[in-house]
FIVO-827981 format. One line per field, with one value per residue (C-alpha): residue number from 1; residue in one letter; y, z, x. Coordinates in steps of 0.05 Angstrom, whole numbers. Layout:
N
num <- c(NUM, ...)
residuo <- c(A, ...)
y <- c(Y, ...)
z <- c(Z, ...)
x <- c(X, ...)
//
This chain:
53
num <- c(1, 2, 3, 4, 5, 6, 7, 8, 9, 10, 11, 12, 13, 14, 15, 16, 17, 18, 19, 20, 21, 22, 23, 24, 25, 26, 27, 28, 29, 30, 31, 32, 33, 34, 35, 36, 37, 38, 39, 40, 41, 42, 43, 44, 45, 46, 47, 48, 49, 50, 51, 52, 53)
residuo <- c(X, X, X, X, X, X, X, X, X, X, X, X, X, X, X, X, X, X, X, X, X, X, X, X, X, X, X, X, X, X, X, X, X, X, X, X, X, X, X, X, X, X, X, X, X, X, X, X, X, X, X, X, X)
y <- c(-26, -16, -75, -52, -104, -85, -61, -76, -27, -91, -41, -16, -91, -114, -56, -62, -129, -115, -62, -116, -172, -119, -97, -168, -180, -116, -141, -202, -174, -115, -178, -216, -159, -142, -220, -208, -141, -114, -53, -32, 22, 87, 123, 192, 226, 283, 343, 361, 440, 438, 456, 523, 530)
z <- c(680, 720, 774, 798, 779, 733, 770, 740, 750, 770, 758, 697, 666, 689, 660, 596, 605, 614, 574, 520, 549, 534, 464, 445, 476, 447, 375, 379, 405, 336, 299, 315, 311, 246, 214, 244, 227, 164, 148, 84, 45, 82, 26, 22, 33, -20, 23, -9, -1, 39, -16, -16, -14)
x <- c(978, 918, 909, 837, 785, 737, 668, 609, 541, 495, 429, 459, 463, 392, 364, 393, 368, 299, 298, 322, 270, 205, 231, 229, 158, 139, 167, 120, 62, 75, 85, 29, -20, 1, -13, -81, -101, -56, -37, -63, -42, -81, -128, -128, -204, -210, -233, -301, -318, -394, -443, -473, -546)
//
């Protein structure tokens, strides 16, 4: 077997980490913004033709 200890990338894992810690502020901040301002159902605008005169 393979006596080498095990390196670990320390930029690699705080990355991920921070990469994990803004995907969680960014969650809330979706979350919160969504209570306060919901997303209704988006209604379609019938295209009117410009009137001929």
């Amino acid at each position: 077997m393979n006596q080498e200890p095990k390196l670990i990338d320390l930029n690699a894992e705080r990355a991920k980490r921070v990469h994990d810690l803004n995907e969680k502020r960014l969650n809330e901040v979706r979350q919160a913004f969504e209570q306060a301002m919901p997303l209704g159902k988006t209604k379609k605008k019938p295209k009117n033709k410009p009137k001929k005169r």
